[in-house]
TIKOL-925488 format. One record per atom (N, C-alpha, C, CB): residue number from 1; x, y, z; atom name. Coordinates in Angstrom, 2 decimals, padded with zeros to 5 digits, m for minus. Each point is the difference from the previous one (the first is absolute). Glycine has a CB too. Layout:
REM TIKOL-925488
<nr:NUM | x:X | y:Y | z:Z | atom:CA>
...
***
This chain:
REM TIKOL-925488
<nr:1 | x:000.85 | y:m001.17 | z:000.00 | atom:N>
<nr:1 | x:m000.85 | y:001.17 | z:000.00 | atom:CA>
<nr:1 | x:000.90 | y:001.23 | z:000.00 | atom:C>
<nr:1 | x:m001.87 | y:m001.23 | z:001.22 | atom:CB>
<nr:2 | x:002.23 | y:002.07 | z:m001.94 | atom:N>
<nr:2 | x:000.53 | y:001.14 | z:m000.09 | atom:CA>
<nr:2 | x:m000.72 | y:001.02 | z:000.81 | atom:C>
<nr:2 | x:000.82 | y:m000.71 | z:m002.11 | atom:CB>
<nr:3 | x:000.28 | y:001.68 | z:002.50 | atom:N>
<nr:3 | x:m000.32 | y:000.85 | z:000.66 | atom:CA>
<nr:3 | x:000.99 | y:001.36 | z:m000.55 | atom:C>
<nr:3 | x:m000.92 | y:m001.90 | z:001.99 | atom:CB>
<nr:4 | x:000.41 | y:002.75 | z:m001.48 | atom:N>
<nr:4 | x:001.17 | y:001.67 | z:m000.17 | atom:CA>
<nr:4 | x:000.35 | y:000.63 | z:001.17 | atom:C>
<nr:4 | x:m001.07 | y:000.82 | z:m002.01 | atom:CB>
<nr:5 | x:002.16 | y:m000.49 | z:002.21 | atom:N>
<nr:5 | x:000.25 | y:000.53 | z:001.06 | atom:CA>
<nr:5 | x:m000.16 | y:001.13 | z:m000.33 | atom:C>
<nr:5 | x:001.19 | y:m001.39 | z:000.88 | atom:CB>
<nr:6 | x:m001.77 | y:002.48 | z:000.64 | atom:N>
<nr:6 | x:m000.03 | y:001.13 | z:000.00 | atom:CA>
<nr:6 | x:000.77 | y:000.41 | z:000.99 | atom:C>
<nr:6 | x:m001.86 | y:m000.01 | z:m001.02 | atom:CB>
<nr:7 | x:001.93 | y:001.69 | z:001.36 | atom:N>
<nr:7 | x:001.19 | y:000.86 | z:000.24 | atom:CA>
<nr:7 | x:m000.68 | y:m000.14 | z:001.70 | atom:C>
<nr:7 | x:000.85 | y:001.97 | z:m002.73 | atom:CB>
<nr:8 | x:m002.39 | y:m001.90 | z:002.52 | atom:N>
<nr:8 | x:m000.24 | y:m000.29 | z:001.57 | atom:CA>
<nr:8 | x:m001.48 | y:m000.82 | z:000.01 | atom:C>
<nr:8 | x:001.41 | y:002.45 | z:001.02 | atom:CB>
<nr:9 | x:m001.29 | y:m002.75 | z:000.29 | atom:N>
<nr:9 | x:m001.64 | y:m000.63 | z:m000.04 | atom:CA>
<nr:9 | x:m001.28 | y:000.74 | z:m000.66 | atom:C>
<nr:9 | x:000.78 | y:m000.89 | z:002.19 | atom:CB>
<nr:10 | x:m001.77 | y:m000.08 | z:m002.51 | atom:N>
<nr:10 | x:m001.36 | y:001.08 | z:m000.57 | atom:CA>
<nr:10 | x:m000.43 | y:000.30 | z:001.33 | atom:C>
<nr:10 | x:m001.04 | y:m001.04 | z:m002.41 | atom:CB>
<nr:11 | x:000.15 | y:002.02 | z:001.91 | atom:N>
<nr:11 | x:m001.30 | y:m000.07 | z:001.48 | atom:CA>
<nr:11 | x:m000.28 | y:m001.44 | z:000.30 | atom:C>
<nr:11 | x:m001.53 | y:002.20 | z:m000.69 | atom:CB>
<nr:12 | x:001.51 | y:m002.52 | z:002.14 | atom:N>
<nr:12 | x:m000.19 | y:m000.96 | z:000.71 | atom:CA>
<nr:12 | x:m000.77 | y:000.57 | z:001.39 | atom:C>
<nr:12 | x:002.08 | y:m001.26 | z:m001.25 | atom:CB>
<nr:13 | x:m003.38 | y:000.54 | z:001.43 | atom:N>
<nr:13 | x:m000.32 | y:000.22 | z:001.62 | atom:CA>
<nr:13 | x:000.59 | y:m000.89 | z:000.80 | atom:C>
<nr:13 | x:m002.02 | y:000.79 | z:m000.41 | atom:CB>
<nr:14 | x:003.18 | y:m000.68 | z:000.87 | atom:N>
<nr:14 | x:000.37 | y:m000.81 | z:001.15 | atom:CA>
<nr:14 | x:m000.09 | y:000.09 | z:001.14 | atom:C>
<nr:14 | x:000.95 | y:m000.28 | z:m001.08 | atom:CB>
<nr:15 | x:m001.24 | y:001.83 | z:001.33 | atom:N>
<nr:15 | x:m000.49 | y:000.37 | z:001.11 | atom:CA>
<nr:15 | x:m001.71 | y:m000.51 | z:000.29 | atom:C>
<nr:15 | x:001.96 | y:002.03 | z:m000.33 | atom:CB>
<nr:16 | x:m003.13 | y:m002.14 | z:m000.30 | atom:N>
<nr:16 | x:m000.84 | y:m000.61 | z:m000.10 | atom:CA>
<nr:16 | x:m000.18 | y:m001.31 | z:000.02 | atom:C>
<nr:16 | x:m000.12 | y:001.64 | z:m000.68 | atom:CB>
<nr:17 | x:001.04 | y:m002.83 | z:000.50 | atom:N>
<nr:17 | x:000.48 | y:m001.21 | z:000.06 | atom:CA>
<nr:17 | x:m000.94 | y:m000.41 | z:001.03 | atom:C>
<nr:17 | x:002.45 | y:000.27 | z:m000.77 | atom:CB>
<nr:18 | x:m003.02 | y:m001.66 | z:000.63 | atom:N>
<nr:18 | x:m000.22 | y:m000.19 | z:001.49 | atom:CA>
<nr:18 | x:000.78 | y:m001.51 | z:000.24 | atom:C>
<nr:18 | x:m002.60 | y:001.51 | z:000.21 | atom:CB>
<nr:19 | x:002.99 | y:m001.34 | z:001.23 | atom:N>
<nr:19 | x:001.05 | y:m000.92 | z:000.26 | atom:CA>
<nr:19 | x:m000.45 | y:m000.87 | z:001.78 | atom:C>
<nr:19 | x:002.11 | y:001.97 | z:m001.83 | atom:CB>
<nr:20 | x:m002.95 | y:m002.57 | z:001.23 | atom:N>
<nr:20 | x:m000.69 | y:m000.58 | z:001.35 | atom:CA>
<nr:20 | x:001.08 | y:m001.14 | z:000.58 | atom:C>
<nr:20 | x:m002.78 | y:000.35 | z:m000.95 | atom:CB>
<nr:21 | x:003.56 | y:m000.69 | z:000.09 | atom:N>
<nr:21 | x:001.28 | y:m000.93 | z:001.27 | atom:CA>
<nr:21 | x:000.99 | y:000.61 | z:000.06 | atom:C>
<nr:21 | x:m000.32 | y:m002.15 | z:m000.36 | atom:CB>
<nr:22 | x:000.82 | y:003.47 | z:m000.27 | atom:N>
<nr:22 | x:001.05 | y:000.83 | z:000.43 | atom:CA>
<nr:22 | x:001.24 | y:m000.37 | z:m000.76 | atom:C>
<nr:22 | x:m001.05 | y:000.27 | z:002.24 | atom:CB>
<nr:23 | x:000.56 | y:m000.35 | z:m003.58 | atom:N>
<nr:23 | x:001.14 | y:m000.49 | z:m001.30 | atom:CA>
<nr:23 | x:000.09 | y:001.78 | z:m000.83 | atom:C>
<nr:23 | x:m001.09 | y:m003.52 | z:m000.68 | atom:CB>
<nr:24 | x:001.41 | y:002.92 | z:m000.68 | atom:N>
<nr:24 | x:000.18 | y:001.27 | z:m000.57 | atom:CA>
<nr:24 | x:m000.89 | y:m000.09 | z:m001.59 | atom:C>
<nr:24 | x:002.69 | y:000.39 | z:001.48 | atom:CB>
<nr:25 | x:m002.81 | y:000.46 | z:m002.02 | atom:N>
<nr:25 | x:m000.74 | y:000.01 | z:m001.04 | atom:CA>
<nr:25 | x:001.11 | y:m000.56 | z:m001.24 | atom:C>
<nr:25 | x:m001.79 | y:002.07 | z:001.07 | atom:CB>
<nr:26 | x:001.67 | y:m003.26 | z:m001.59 | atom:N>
<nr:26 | x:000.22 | y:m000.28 | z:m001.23 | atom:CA>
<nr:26 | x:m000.99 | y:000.03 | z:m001.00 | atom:C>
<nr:26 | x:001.46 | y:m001.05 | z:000.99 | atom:CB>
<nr:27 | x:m000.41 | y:001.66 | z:m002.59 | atom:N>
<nr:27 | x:m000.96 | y:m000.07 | z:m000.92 | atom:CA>
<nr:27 | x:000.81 | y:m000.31 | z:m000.89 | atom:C>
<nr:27 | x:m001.66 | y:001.38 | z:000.65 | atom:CB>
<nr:28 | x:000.49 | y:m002.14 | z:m002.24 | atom:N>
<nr:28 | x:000.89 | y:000.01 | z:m001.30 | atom:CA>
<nr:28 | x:m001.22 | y:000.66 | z:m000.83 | atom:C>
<nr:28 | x:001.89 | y:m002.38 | z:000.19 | atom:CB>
<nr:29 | x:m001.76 | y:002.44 | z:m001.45 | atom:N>
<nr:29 | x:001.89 | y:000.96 | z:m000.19 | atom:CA>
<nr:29 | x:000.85 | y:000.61 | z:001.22 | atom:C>
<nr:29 | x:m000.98 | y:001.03 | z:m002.17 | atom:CB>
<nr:30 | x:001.85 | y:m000.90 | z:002.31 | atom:N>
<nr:30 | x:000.72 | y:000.70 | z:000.85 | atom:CA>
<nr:30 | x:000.07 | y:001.09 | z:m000.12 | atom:C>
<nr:30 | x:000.88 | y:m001.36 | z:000.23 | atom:CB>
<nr:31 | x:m001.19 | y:002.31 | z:001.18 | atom:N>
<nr:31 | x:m000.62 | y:001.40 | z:m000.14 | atom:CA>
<nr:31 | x:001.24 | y:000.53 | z:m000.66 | atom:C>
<nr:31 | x:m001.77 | y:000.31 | z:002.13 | atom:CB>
<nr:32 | x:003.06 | y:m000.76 | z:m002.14 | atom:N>
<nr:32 | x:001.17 | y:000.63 | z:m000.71 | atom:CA>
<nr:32 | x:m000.04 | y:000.15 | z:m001.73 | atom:C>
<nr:32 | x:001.30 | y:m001.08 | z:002.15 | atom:CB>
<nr:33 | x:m002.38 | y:000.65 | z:m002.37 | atom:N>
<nr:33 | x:000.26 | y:m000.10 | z:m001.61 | atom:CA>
<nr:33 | x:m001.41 | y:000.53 | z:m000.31 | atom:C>
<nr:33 | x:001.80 | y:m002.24 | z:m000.43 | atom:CB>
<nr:34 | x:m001.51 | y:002.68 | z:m001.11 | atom:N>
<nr:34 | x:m001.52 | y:000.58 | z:m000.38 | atom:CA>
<nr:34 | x:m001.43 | y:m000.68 | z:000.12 | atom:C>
<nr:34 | x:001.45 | y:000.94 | z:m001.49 | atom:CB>
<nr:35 | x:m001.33 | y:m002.32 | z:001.14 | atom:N>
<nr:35 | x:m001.00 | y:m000.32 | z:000.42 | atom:CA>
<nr:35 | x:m000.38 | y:m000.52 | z:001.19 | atom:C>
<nr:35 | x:000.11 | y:000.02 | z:m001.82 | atom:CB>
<nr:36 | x:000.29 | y:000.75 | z:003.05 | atom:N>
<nr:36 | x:m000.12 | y:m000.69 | z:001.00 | atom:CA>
<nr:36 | x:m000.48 | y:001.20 | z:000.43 | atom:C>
<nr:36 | x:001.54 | y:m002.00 | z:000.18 | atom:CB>
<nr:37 | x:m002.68 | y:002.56 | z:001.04 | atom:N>
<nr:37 | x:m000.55 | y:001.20 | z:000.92 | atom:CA>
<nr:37 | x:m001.41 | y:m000.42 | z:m000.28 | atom:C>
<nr:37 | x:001.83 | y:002.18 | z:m000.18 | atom:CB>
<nr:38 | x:m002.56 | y:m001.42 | z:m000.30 | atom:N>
<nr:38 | x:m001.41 | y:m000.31 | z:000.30 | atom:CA>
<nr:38 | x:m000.78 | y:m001.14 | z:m000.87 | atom:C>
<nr:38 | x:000.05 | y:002.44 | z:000.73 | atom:CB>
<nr:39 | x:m000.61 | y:m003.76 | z:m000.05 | atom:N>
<nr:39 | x:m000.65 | y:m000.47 | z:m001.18 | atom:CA>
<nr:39 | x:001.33 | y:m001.19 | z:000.38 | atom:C>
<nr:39 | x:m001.49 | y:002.34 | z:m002.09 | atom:CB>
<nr:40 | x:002.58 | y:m002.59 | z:002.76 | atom:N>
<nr:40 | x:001.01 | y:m000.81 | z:000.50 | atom:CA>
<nr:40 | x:m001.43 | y:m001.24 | z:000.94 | atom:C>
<nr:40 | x:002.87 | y:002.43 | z:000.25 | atom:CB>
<nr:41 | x:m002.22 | y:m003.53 | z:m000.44 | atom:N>
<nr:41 | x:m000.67 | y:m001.05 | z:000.99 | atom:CA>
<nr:41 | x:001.45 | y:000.39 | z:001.19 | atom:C>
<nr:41 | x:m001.65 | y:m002.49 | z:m002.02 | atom:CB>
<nr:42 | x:000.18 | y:002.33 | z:003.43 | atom:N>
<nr:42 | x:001.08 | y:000.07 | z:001.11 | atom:CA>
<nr:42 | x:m000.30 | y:m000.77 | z:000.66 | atom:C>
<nr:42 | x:000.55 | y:001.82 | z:000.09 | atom:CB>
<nr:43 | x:000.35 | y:m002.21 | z:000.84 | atom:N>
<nr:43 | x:m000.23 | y:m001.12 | z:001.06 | atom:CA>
<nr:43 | x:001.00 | y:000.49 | z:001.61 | atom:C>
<nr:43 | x:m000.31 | y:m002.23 | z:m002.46 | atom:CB>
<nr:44 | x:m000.17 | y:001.70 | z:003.64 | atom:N>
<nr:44 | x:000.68 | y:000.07 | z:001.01 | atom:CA>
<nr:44 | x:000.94 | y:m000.73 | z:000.00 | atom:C>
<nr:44 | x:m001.49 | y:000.60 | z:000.91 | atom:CB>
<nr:45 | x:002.63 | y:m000.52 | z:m000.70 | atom:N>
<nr:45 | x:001.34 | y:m000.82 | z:000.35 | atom:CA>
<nr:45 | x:000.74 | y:000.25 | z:000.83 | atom:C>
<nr:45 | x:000.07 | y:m000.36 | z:m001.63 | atom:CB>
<nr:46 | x:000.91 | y:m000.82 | z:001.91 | atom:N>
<nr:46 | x:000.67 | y:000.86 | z:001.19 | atom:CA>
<nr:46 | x:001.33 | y:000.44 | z:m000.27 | atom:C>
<nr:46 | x:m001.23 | y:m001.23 | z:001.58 | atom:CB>
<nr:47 | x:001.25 | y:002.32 | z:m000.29 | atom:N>
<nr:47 | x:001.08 | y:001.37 | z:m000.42 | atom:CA>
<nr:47 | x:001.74 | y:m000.89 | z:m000.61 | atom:C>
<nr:47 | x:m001.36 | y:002.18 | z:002.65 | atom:CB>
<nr:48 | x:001.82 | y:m003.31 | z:m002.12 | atom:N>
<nr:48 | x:000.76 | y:m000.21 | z:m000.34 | atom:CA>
<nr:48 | x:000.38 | y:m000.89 | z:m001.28 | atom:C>
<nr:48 | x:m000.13 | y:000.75 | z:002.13 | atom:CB>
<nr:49 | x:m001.30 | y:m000.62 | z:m002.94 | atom:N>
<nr:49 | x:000.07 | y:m001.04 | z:m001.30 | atom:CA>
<nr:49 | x:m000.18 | y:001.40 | z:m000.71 | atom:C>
<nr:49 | x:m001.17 | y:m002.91 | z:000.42 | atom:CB>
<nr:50 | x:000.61 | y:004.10 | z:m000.40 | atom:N>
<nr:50 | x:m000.13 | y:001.35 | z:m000.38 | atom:CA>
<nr:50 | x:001.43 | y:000.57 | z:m000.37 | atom:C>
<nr:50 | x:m002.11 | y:000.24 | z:001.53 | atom:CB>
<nr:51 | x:002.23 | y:m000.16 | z:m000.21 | atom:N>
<nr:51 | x:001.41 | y:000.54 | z:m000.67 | atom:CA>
<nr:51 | x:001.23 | y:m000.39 | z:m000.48 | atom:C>
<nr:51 | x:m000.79 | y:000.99 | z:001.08 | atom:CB>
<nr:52 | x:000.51 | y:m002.30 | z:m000.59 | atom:N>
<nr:52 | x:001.18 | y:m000.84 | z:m001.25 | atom:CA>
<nr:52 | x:m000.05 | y:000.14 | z:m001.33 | atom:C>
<nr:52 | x:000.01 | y:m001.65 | z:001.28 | atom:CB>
<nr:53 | x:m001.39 | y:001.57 | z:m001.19 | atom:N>
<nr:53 | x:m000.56 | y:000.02 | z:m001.88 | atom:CA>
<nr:53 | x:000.61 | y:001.37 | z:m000.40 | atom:C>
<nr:53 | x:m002.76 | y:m001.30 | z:000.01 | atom:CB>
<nr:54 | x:002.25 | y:002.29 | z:000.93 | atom:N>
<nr:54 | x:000.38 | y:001.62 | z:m000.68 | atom:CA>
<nr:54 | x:001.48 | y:000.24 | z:m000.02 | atom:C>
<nr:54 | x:m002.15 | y:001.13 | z:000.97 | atom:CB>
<nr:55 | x:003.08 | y:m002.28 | z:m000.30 | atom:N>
<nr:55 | x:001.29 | y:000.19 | z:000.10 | atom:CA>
<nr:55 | x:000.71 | y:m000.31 | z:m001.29 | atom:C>
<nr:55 | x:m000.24 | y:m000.43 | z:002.36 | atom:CB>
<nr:56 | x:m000.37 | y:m001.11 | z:m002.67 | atom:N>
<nr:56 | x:000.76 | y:m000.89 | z:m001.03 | atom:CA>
<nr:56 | x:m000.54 | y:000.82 | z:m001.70 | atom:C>
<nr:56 | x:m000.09 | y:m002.85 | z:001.96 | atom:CB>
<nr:57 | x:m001.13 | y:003.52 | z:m001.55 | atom:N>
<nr:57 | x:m000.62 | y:000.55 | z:m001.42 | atom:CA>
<nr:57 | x:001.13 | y:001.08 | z:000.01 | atom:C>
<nr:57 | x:m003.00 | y:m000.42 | z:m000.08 | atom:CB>
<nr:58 | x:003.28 | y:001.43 | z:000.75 | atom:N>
<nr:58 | x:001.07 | y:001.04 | z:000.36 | atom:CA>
<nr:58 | x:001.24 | y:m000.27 | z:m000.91 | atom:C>
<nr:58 | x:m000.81 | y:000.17 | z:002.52 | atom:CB>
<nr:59 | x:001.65 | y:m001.23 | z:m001.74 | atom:N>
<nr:59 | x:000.81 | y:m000.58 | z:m000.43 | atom:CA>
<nr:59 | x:000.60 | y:m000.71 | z:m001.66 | atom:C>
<nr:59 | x:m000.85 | y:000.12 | z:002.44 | atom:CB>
<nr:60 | x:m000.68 | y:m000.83 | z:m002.69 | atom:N>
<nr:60 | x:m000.06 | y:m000.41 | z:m001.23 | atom:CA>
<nr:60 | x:m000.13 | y:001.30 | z:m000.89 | atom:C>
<nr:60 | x:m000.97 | y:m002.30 | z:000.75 | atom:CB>
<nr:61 | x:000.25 | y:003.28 | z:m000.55 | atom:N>
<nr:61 | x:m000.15 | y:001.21 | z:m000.62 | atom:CA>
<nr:61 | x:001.54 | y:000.14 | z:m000.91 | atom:C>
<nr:61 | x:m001.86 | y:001.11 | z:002.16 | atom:CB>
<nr:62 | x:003.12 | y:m000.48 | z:m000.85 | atom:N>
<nr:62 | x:000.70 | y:000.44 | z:m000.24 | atom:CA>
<nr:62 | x:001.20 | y:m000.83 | z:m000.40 | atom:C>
<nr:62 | x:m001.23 | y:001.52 | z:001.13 | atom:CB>
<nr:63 | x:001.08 | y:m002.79 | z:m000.85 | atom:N>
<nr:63 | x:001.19 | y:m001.38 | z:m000.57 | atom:CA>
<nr:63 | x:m000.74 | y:000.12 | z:m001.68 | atom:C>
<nr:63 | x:000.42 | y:m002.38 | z:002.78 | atom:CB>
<nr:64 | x:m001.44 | y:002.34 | z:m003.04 | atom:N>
<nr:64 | x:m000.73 | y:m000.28 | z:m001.20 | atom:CA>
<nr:64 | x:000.00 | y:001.35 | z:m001.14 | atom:C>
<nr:64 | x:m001.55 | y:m001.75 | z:001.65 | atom:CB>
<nr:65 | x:002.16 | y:003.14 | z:m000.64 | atom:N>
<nr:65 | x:000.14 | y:000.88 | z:m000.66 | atom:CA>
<nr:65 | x:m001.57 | y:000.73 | z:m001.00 | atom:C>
<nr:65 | x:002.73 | y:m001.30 | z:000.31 | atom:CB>
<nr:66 | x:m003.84 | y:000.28 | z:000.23 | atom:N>
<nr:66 | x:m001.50 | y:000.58 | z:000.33 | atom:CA>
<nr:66 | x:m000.03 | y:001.52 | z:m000.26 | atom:C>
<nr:66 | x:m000.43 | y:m001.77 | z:001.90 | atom:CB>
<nr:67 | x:000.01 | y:002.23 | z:m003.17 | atom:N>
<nr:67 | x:000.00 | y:001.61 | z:000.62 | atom:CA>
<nr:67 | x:m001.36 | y:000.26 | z:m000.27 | atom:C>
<nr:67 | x:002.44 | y:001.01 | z:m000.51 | atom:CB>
<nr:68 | x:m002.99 | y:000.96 | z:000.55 | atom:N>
<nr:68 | x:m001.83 | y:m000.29 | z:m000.33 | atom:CA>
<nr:68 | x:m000.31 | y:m000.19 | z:m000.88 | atom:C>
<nr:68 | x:m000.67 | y:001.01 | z:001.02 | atom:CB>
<nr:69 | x:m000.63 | y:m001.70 | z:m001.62 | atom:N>
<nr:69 | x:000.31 | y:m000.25 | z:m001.23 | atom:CA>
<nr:69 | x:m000.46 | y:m001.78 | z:m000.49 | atom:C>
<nr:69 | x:002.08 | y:002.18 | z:000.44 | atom:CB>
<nr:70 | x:m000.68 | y:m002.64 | z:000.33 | atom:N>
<nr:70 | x:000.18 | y:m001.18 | z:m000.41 | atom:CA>
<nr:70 | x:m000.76 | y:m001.19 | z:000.27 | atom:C>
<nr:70 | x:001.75 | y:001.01 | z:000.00 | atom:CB>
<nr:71 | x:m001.84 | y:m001.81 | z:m000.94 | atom:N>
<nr:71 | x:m000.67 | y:m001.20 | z:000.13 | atom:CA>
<nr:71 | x:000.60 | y:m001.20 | z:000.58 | atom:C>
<nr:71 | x:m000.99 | y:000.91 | z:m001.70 | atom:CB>
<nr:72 | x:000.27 | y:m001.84 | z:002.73 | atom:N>
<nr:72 | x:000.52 | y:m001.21 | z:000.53 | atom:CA>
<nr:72 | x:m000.69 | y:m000.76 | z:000.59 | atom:C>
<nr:72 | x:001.54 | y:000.87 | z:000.10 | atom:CB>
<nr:73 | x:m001.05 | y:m002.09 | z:m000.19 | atom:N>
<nr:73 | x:m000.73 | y:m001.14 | z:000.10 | atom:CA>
<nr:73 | x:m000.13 | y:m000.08 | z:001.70 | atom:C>
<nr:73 | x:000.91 | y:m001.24 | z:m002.50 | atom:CB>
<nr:74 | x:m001.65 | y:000.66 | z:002.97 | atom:N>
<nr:74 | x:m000.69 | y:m000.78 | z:001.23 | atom:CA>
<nr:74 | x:m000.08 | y:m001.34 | z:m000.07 | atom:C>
<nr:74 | x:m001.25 | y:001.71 | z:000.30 | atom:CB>
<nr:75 | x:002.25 | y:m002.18 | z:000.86 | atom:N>
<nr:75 | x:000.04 | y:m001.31 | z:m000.27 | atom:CA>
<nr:75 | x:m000.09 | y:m000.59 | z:001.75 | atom:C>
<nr:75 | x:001.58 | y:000.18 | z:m002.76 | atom:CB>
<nr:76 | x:m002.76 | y:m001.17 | z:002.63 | atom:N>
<nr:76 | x:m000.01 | y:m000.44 | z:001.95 | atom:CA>
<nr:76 | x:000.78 | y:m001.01 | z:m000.47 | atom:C>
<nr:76 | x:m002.49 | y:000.43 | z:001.62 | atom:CB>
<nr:77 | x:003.56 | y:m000.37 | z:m000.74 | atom:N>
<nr:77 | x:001.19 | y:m001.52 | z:000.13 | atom:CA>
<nr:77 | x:m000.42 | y:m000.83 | z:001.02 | atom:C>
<nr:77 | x:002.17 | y:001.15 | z:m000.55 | atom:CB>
<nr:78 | x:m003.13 | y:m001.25 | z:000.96 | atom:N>
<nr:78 | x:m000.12 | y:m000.67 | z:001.49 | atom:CA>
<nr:78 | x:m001.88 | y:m000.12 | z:m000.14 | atom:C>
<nr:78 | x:002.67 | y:001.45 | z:001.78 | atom:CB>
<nr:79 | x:m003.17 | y:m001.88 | z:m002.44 | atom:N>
<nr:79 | x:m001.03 | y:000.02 | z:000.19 | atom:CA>
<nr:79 | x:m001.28 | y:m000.97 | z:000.63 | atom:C>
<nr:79 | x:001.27 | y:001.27 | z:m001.47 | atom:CB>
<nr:80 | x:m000.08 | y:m002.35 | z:001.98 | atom:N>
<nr:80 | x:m000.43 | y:m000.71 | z:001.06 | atom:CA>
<nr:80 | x:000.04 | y:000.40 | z:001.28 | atom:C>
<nr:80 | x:000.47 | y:m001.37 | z:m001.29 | atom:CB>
<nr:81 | x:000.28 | y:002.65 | z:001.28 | atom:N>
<nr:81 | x:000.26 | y:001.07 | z:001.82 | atom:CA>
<nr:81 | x:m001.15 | y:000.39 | z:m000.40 | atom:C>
<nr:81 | x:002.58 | y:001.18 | z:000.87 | atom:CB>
<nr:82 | x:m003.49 | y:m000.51 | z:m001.60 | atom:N>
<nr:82 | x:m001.47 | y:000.98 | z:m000.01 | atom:CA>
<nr:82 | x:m000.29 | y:m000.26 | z:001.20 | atom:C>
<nr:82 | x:m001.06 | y:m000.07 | z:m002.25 | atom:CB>
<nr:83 | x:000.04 | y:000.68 | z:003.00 | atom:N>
<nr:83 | x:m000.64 | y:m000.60 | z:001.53 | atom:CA>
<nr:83 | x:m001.46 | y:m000.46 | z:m001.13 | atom:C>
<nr:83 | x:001.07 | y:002.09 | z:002.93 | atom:CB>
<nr:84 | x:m001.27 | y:m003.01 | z:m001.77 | atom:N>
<nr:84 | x:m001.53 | y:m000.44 | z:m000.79 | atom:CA>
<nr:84 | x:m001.20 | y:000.83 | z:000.95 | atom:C>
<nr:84 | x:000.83 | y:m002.93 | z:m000.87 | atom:CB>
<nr:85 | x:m000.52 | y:003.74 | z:001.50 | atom:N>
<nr:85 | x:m000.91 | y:000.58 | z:000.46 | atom:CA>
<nr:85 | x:000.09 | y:001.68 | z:000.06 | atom:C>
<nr:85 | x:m000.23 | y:m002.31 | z:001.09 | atom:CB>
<nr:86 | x:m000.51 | y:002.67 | z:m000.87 | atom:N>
<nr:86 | x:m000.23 | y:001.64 | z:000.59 | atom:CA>
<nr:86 | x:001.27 | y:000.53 | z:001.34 | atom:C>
<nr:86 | x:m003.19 | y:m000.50 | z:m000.44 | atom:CB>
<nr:87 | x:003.40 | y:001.31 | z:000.79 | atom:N>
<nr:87 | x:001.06 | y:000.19 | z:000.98 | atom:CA>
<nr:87 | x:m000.99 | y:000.26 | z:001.35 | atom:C>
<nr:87 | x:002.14 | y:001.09 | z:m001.80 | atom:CB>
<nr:88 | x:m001.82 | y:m002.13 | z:002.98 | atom:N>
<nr:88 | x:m000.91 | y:m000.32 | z:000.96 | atom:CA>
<nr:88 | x:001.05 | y:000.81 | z:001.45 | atom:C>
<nr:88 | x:m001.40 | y:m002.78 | z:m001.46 | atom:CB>
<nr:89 | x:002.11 | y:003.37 | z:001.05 | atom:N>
<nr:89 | x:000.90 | y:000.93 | z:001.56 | atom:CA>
<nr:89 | x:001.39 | y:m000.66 | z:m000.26 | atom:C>
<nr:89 | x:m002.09 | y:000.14 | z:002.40 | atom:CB>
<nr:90 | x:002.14 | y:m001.48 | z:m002.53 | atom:N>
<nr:90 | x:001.35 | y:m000.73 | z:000.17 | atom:CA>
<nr:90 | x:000.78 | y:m000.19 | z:m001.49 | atom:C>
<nr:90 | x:m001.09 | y:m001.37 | z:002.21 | atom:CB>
<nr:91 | x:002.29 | y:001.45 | z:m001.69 | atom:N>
<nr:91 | x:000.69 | y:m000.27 | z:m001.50 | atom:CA>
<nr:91 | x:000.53 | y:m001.36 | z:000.04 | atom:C>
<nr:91 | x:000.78 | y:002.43 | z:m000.45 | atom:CB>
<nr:92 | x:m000.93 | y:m002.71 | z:m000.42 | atom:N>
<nr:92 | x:m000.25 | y:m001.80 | z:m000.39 | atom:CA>
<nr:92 | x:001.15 | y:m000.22 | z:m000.61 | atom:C>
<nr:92 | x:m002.50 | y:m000.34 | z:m000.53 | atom:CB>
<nr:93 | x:002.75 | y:000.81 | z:m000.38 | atom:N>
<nr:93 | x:001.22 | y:m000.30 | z:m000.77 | atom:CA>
<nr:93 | x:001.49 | y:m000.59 | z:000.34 | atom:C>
<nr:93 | x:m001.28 | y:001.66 | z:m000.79 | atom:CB>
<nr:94 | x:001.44 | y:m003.15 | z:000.56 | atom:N>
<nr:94 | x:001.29 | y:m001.08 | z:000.25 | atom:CA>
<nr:94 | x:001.05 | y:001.12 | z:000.62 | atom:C>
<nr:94 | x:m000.34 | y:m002.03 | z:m002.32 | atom:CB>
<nr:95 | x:000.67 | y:003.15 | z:000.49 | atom:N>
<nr:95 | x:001.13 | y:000.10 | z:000.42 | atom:CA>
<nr:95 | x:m000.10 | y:002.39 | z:000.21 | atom:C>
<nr:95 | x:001.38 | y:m003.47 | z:m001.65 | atom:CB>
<nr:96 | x:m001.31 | y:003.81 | z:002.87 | atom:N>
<nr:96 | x:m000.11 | y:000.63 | z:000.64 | atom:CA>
<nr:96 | x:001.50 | y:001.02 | z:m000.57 | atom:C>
<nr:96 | x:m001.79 | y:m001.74 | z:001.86 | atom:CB>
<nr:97 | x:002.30 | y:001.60 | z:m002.74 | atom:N>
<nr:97 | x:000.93 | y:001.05 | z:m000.38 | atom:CA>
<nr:97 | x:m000.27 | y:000.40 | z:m001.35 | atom:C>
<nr:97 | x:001.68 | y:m000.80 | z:001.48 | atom:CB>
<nr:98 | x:m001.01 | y:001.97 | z:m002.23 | atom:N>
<nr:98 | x:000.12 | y:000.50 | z:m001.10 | atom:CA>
<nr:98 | x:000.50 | y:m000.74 | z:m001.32 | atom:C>
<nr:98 | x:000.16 | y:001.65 | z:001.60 | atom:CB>
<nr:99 | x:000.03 | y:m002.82 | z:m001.60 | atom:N>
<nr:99 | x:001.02 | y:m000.35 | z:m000.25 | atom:CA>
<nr:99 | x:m001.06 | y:m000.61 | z:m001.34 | atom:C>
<nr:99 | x:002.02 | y:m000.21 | z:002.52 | atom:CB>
***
């Protein structure tokens, strides 16, 4: 699934979010790219699967030399990690680092 990176997030209500187990607002598209801000599917997650994601997207950005504009693929490598459920307060996930 291609995406474009932009220079900053779209409009996003994140402040409006509601976060009844105390995770963080994930969305795709990713509010970092054009098609990602309003009209994004969101979901609760938790803060430390959040910001890994916003770390490693960061990262890949600038190893990948990503500028605005550009087109790129989306690829889940792990798509037997998905959770099979909704985010219930606890973080579930085996493996608990960035990695």
């Amino acid at each position: 699934m291609p995406g474009s990176v932009a220079v900053t997030p779209q409009a996003f209500p994140w402040a409006g979010f509601p976060r009844p187990h105390g995770g963080q607002c994930d969305e795709f598209p990713f509010a970092g790219t054009r098609q990602g801000g309003a009209g994004a599917q969101e979901q609760e997650v938790p803060a430390r699967e959040n910001q890994c994601q916003g770390g490693t997207l960061a990262t890949r950005y600038r190893a990948s030399k990503i500028k605005d504009g550009d087109d790129y693929p989306v690829v889940i490598i792990h798509p037997d990690q998905i959770a099979s459920g909704p985010f219930q307060g606890a973080d579930t996930a085996k493996d608990q680092t960035c990695g």
